[in-house]
C-alpha positions as CSV (number, residue, x, y, z in Angstrom):
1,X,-4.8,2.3,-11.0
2,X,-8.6,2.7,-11.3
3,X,-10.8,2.8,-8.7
4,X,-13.9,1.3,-8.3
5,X,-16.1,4.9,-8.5
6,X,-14.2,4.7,-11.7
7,X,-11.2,7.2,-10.7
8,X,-8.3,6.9,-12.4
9,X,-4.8,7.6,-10.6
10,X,-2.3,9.6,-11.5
11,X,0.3,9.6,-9.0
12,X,3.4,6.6,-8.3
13,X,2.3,6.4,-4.9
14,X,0.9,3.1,-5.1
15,X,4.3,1.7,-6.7
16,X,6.3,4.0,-4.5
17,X,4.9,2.7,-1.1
18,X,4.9,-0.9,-3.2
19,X,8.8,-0.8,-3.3
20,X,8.9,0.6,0.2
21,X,7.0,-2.2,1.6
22,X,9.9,-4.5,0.4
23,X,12.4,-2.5,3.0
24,X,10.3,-2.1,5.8
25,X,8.8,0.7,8.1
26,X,11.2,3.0,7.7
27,X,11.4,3.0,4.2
28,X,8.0,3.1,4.2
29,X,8.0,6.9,6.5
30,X,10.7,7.6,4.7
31,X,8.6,7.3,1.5
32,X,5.8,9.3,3.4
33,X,7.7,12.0,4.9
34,X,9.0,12.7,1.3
35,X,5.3,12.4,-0.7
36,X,3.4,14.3,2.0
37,X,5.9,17.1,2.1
38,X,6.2,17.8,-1.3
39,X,2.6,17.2,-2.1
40,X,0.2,18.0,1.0
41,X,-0.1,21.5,-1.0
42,X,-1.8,19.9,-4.0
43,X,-5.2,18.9,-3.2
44,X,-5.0,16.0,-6.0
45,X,-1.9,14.6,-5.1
46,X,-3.0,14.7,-1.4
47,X,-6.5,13.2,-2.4
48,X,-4.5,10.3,-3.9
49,X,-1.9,9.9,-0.8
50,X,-4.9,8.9,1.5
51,X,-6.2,6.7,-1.1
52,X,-3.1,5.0,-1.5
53,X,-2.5,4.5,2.4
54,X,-6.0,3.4,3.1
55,X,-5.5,0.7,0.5
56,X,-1.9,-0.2,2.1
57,X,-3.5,-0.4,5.2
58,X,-6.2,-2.9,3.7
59,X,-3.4,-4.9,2.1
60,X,-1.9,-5.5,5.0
61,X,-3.7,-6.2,7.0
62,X,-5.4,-9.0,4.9
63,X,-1.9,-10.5,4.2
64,X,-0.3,-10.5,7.3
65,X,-3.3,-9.8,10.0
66,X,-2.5,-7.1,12.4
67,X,0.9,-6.3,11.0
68,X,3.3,-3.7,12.0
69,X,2.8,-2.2,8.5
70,X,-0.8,-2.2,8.7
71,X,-0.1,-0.4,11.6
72,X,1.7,2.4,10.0
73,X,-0.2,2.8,7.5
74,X,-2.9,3.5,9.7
75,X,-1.0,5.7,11.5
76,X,0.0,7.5,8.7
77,X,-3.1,7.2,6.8
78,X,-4.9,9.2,9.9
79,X,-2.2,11.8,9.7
80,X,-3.4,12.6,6.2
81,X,-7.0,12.3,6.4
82,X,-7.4,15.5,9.3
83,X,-4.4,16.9,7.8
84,X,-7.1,17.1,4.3
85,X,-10.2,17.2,6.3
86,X,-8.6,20.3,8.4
87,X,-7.0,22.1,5.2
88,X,-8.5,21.7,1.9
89,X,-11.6,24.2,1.7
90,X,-14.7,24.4,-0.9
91,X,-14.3,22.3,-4.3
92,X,-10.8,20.9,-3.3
93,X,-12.6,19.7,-0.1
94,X,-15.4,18.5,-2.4
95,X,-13.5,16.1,-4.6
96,X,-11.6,14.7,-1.5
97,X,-14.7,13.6,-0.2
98,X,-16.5,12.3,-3.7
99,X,-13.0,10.6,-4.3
100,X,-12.9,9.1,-1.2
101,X,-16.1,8.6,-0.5
């Protein structure tokens, strides 16, 4: 997936939160628990997690109005954003926010 600052993505996480959309919320924390846990270390990977939730978030919400997914995402999408914002430090805190920005 590209963005539109021209960012390419490397990570599943769009396809992985994809299929957990088609079982629900908890497949969808499920699906979080696991990414953030294993990646909330690598300041890439972590970069891309928030993109992927804001977007969910955005999808969501435009599909189904003020969903219970959108929701979540939100919730989880907050989660990761200080989580980053609170850890990542000099040019790993850089590229979160040109990424994101």
């Amino acid at each position: 997936m590209t963005l539109p600052n021209g960012y390419e993505m490397t990570t599943t996480f769009w396809m992985d939160f994809s299929i957990a959309d088609a079982f629900g919320a908890n497949a969808v924390k499920d699906t979080f628990n696991r990414a953030f846990n294993e990646w909330k270390s690598n300041y890439v990977y972590l970069t891309e997690l928030v993109i992927t939730l804001n977007l969910k978030i955005w999808q969501h919400y435009q599909k189904n109005g003020s969903c219970e997914l959108s929701r979540l995402y939100n919730e989880l999408w907050e989660k990761t954003d200080s989580y980053a914002c609170d850890n990542l430090k000099g040019k790993e805190l850089d590229f979160f926010y040109k990424i994101t920005d």
